[in-house]
Backbone and ligand atoms as CSV (ligand in chain L), in Angstrom:
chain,resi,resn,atom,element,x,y,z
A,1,UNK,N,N,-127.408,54.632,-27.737
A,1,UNK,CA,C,-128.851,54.557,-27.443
A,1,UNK,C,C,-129.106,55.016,-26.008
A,2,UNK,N,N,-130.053,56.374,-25.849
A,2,UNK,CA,C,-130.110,56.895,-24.363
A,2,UNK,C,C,-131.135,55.288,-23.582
A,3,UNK,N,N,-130.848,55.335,-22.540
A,3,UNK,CA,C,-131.779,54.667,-21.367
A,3,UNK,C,C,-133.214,55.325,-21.015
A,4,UNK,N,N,-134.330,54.452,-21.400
A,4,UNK,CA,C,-135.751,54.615,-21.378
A,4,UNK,C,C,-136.044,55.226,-19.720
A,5,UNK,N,N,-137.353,55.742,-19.889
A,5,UNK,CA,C,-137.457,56.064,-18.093
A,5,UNK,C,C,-137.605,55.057,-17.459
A,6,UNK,N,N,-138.243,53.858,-17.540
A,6,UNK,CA,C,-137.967,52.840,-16.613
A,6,UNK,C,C,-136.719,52.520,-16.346
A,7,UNK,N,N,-135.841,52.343,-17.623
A,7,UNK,CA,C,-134.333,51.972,-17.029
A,7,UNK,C,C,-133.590,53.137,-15.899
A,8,UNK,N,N,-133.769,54.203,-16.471
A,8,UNK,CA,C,-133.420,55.158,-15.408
A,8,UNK,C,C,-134.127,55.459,-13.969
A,9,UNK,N,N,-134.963,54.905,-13.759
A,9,UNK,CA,C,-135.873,54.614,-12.411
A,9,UNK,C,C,-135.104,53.611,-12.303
A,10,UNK,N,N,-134.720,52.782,-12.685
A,10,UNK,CA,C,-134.472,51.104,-12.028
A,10,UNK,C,C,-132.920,51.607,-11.277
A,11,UNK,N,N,-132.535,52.094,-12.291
A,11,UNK,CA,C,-131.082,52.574,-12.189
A,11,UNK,C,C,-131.132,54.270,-10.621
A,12,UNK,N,N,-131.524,54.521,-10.814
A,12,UNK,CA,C,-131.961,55.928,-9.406
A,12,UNK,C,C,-132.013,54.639,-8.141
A,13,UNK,N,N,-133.046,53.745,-8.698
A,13,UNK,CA,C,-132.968,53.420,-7.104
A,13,UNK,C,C,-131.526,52.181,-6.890
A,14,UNK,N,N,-131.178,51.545,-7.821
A,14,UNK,CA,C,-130.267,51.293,-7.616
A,14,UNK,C,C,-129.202,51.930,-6.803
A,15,UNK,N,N,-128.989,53.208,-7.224
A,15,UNK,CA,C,-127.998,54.080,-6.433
A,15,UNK,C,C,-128.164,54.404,-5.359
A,16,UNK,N,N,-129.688,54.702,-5.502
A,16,UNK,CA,C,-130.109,55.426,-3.772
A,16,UNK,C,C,-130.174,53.764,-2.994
A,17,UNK,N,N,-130.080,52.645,-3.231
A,17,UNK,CA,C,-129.911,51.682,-2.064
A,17,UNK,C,C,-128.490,51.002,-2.091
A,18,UNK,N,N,-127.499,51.339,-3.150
A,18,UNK,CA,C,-126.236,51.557,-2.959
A,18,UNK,C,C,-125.753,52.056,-1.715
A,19,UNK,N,N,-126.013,53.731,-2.538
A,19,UNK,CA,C,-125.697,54.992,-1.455
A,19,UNK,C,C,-126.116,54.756,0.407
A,20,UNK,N,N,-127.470,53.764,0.869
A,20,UNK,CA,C,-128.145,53.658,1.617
A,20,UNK,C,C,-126.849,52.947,2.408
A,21,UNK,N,N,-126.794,51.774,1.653
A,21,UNK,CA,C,-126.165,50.561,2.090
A,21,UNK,C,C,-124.667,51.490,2.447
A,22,UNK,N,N,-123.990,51.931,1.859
A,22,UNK,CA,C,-122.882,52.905,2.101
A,22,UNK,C,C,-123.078,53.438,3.626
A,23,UNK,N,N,-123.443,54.197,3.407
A,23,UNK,CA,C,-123.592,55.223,4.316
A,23,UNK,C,C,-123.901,54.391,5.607
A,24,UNK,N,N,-124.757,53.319,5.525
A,24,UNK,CA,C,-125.051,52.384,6.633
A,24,UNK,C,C,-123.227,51.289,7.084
A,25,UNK,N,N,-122.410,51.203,6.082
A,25,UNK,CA,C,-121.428,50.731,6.558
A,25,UNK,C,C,-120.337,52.039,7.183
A,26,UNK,N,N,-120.549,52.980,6.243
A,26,UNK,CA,C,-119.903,54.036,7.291
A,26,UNK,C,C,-120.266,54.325,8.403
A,27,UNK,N,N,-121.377,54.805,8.672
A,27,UNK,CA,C,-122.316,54.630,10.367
A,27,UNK,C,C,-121.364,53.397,11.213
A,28,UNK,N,N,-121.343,52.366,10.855
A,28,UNK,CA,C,-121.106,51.534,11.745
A,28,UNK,C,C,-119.450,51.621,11.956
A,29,UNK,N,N,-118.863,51.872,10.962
A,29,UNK,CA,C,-117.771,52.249,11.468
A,29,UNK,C,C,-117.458,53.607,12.361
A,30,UNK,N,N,-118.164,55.092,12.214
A,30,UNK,CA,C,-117.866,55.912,13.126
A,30,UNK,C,C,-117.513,55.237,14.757
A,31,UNK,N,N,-119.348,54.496,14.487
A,31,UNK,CA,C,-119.694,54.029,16.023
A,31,UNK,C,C,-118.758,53.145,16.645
A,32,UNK,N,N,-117.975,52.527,15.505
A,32,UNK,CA,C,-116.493,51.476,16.546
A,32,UNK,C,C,-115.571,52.706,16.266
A,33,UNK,N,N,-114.966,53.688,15.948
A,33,UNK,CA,C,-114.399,54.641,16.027
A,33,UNK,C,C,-114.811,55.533,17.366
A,34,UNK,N,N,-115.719,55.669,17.899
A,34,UNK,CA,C,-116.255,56.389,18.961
A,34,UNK,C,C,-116.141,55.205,20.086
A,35,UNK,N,N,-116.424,54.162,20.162
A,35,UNK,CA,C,-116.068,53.290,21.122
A,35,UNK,C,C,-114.791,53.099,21.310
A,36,UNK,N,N,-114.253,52.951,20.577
A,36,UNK,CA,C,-112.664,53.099,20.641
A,36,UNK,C,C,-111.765,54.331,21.342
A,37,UNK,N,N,-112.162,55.604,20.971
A,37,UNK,CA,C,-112.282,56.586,21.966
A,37,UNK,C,C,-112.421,56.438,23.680
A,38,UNK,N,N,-113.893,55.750,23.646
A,38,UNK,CA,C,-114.543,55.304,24.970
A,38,UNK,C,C,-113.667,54.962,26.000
A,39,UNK,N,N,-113.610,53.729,25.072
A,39,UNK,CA,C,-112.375,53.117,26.068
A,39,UNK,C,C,-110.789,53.046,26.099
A,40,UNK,N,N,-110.743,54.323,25.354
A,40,UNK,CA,C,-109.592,54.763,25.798
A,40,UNK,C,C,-109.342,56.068,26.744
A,41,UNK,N,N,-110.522,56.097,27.265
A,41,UNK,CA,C,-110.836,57.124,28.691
A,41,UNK,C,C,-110.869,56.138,29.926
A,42,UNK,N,N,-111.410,55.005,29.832
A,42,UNK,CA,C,-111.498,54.136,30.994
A,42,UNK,C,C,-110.649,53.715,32.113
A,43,UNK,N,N,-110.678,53.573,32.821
A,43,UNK,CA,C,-110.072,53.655,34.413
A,43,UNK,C,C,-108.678,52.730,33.810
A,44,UNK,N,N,-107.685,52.503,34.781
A,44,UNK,CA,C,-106.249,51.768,34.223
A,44,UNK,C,C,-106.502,50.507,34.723
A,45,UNK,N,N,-107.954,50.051,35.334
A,45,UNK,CA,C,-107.649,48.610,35.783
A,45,UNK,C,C,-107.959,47.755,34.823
A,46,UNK,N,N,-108.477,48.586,33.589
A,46,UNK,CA,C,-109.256,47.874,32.145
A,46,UNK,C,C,-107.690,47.750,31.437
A,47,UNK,N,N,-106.921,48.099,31.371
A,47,UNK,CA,C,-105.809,48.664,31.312
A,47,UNK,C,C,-105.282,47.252,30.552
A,48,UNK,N,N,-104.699,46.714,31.641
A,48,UNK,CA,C,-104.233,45.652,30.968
A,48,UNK,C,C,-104.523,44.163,30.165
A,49,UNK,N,N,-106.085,44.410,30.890
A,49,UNK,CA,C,-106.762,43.296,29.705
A,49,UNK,C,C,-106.575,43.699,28.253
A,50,UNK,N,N,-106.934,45.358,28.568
A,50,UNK,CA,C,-106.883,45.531,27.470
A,50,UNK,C,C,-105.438,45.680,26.246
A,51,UNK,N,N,-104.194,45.321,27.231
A,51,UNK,CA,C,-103.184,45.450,26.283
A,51,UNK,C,C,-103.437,44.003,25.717
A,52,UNK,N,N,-103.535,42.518,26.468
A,52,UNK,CA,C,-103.780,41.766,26.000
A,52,UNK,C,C,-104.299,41.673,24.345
A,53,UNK,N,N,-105.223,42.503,24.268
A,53,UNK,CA,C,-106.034,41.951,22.937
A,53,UNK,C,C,-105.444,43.339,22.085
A,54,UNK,N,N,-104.271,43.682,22.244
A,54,UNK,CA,C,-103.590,44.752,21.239
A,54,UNK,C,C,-103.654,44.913,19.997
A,55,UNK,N,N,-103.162,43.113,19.994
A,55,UNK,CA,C,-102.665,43.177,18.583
A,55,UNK,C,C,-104.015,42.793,17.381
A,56,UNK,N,N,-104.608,42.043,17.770
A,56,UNK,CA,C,-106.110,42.152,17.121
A,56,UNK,C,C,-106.829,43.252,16.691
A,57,UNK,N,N,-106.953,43.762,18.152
A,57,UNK,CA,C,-107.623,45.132,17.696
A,57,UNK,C,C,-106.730,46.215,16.532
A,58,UNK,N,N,-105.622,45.948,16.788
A,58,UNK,CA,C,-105.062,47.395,15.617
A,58,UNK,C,C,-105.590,46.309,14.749
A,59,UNK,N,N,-105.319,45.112,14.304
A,59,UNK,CA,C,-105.872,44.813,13.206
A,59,UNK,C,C,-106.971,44.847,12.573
A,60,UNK,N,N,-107.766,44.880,13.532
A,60,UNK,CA,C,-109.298,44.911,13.602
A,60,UNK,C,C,-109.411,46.700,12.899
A,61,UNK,N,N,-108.543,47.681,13.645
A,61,UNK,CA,C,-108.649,48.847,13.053
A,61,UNK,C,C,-107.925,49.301,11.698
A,62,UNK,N,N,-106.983,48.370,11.690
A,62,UNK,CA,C,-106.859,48.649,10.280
A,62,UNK,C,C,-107.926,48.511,9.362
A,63,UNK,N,N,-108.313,46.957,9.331
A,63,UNK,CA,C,-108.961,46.611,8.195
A,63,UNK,C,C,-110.477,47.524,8.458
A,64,UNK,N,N,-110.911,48.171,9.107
A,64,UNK,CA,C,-111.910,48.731,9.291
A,64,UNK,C,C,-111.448,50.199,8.661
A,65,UNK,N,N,-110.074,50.859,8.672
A,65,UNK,CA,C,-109.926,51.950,8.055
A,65,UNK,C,C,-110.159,51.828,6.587
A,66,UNK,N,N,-109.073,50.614,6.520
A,66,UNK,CA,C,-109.258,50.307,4.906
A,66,UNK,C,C,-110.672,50.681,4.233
A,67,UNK,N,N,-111.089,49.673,4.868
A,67,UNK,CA,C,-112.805,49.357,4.161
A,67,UNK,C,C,-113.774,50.997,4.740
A,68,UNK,N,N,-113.322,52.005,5.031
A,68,UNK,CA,C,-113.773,53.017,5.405
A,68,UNK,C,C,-113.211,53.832,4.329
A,69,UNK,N,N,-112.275,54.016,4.001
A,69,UNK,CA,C,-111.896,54.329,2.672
A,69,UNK,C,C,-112.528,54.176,1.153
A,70,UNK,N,N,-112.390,52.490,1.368
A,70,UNK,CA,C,-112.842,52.149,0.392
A,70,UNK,C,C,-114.217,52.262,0.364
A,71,UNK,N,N,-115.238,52.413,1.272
A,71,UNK,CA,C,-116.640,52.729,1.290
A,71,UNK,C,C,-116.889,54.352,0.831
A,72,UNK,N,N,-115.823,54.801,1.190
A,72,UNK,CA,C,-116.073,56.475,1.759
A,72,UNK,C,C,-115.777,56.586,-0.175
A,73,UNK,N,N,-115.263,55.820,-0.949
A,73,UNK,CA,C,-114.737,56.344,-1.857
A,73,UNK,C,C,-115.994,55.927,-2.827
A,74,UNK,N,N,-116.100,54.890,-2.353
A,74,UNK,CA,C,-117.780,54.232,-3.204
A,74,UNK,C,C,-119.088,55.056,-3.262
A,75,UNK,N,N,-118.741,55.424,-1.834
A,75,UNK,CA,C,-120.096,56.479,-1.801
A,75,UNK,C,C,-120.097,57.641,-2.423
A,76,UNK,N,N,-118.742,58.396,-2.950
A,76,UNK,CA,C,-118.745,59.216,-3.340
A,76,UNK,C,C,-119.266,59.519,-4.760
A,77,UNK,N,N,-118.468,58.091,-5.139
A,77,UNK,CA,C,-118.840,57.631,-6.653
A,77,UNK,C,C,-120.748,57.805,-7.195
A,78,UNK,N,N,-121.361,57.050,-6.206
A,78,UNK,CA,C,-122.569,56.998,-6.123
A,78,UNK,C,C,-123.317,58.208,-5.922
A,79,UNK,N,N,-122.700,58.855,-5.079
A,79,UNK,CA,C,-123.628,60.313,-5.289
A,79,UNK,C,C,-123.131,61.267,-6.535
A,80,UNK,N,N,-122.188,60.758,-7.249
A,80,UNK,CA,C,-121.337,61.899,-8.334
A,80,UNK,C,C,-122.276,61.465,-9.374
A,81,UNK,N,N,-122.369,60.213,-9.164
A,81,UNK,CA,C,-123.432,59.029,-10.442
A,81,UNK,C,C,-125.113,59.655,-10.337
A,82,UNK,N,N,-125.087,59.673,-9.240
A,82,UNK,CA,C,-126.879,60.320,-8.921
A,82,UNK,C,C,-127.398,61.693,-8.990
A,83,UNK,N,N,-125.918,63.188,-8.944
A,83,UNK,CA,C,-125.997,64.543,-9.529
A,83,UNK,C,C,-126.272,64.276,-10.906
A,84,UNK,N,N,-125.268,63.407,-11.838
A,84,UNK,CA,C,-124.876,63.383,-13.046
A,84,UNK,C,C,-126.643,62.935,-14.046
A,85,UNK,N,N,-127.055,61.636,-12.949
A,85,UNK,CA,C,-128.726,61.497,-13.694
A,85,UNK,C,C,-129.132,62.368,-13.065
A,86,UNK,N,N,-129.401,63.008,-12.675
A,86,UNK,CA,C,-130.515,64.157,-12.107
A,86,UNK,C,C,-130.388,65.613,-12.836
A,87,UNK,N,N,-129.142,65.950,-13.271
A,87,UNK,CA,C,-128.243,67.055,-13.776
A,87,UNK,C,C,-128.636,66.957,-15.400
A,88,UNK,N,N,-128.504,65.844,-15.619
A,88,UNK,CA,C,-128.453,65.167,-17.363
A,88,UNK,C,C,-128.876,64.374,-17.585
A,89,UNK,N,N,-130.023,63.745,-17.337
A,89,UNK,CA,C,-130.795,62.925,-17.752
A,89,UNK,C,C,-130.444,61.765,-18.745
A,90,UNK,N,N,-130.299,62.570,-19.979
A,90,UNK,CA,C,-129.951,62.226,-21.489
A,90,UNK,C,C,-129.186,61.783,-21.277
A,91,UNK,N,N,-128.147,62.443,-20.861
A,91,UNK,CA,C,-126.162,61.569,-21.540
A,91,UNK,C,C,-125.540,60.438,-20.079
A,92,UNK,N,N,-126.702,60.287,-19.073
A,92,UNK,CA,C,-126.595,59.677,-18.325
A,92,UNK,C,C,-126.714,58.294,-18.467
A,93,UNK,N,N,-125.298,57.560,-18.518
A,93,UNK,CA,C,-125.348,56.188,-19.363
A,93,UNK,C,C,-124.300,55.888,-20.201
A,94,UNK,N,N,-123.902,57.079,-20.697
A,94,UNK,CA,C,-122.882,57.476,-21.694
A,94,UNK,C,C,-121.305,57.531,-21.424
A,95,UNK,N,N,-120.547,56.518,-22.060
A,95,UNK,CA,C,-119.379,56.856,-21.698
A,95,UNK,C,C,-118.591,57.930,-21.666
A,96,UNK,N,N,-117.757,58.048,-20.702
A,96,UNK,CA,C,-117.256,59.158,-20.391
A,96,UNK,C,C,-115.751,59.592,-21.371
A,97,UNK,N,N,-115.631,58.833,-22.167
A,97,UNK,CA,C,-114.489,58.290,-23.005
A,97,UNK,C,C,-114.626,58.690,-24.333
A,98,UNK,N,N,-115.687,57.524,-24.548
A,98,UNK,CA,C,-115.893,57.600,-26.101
A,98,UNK,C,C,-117.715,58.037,-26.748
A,99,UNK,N,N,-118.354,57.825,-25.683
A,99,UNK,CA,C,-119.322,58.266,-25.901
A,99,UNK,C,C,-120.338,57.681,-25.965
A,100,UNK,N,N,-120.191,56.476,-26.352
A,100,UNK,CA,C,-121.078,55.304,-26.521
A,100,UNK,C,C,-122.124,55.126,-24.983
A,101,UNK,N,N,-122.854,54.604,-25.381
A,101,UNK,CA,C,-124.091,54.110,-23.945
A,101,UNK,C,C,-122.798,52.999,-23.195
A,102,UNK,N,N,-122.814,53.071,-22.077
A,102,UNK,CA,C,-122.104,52.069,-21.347
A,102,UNK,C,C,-123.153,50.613,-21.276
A,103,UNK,N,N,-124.000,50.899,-21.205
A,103,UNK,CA,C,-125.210,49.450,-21.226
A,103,UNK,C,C,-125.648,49.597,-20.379
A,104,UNK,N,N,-127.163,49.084,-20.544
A,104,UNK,CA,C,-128.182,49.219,-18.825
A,104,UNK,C,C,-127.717,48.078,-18.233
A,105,UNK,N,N,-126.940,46.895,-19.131
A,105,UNK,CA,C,-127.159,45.583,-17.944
A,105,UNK,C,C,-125.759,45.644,-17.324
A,106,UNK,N,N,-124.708,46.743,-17.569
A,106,UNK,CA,C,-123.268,47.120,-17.053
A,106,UNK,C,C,-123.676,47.603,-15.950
A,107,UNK,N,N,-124.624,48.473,-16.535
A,107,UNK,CA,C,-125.279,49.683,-15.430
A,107,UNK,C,C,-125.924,49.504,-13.887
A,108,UNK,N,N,-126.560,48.555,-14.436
A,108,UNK,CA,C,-127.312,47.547,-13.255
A,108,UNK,C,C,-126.563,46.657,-12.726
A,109,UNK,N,N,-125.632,46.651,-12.876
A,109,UNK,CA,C,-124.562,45.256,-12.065
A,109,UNK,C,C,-123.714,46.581,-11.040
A,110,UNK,N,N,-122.943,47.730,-12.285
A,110,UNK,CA,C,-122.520,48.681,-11.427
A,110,UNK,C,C,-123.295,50.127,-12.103
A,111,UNK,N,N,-124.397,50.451,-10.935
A,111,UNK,CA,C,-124.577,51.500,-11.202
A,111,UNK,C,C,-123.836,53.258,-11.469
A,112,UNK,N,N,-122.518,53.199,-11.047
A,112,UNK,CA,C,-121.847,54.265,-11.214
A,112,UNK,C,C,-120.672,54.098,-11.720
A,113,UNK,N,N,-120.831,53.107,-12.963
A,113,UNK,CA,C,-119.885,52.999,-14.032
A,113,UNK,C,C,-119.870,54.724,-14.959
A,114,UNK,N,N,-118.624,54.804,-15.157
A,114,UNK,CA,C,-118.734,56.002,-15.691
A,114,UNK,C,C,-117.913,55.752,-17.428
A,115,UNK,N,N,-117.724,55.167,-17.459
A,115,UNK,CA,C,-117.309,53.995,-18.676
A,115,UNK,C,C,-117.683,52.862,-19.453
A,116,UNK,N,N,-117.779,52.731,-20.507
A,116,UNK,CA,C,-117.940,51.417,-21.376
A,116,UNK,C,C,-117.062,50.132,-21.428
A,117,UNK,N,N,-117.348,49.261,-20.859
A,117,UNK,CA,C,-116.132,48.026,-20.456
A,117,UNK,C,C,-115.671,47.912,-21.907
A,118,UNK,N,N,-115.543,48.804,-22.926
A,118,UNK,CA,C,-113.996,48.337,-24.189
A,118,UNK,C,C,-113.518,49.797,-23.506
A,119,UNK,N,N,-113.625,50.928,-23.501
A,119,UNK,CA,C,-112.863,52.211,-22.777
A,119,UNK,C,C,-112.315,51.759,-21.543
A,120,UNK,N,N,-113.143,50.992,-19.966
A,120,UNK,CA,C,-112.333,50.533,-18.996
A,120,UNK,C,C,-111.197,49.279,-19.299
A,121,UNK,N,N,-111.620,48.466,-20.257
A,121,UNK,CA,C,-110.046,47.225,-20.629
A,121,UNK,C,C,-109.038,48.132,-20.979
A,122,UNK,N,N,-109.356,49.366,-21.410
A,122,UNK,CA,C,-108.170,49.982,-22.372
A,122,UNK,C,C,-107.452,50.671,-21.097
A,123,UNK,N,N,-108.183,51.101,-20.167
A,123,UNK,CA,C,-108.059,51.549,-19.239
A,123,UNK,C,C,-106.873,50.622,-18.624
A,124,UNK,N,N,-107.522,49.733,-17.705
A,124,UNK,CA,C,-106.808,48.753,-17.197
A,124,UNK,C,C,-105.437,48.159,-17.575
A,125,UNK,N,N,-106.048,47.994,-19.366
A,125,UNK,CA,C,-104.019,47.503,-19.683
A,125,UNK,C,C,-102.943,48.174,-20.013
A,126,UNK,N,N,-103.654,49.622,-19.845
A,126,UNK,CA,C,-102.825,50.750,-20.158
A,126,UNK,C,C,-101.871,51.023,-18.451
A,127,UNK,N,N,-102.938,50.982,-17.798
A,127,UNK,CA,C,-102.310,51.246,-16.254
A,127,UNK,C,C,-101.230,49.610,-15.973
L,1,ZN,ZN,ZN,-116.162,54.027,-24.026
């Protein structure tokens, strides 16, 4: 069963305040990526406070790569999801598997499901 135009409006902006929210956690990571830079130009008397807090900060930069990844990969999803309704209207909804409608209320929890949760279990216990 295709998705009515309201569902597909509900579902557009879903993505576009996904995508928003994305892009707003990537922003904030450049900007501690560019500070980080900063002060690693700074005079040597910052120097050793700053070895002090070493080990935090790589941690601090790890988990900020991670989740830069994992954002960078979300967002991608979301704009592949937002060509795909704009591109195809119709089969937008549709599993990518078997064919079936994935569901508006799948849809609306994750808008750039590209699967029907019986195609993703099969998925999952296969991997
Ligand atoms: Zn399926």
């Amino acid at each position: 069963m295709a998705l009515n135009k309201k569902q597909l409006a509900h579902l557009e902006k879903r993505l576009l305040d996904e995508r928003d929210r994305a892009l707003r956690a990537l922003g904030k990571f450049d900007n501690m990526a560019k500070a980080d830079r900063e002060s690693a130009d700074s005079d040597l008397a910052a120097y050793t406070d700053h070895m002090a807090d070493q080990g935090t900060e790589a941690q601090e930069r790890e988990k900020a790569a991670v989740f830069a990844t994992k954002e960078g990969r979300y967002l991608y999803r979301l704009e592949e999801a937002l060509r795909r309704m704009y591109s195809d209207p119709k089969h937008f909804g549709n599993c990518h598997t078997c064919e079936n409608a994935v569901g508006f209320e799948r849809l609306d929890a994750l808008p750039h499901a590209r699967y029907c949760i019986d195609c993703k279990r099969k998925e999952e216990s296969a991997a």
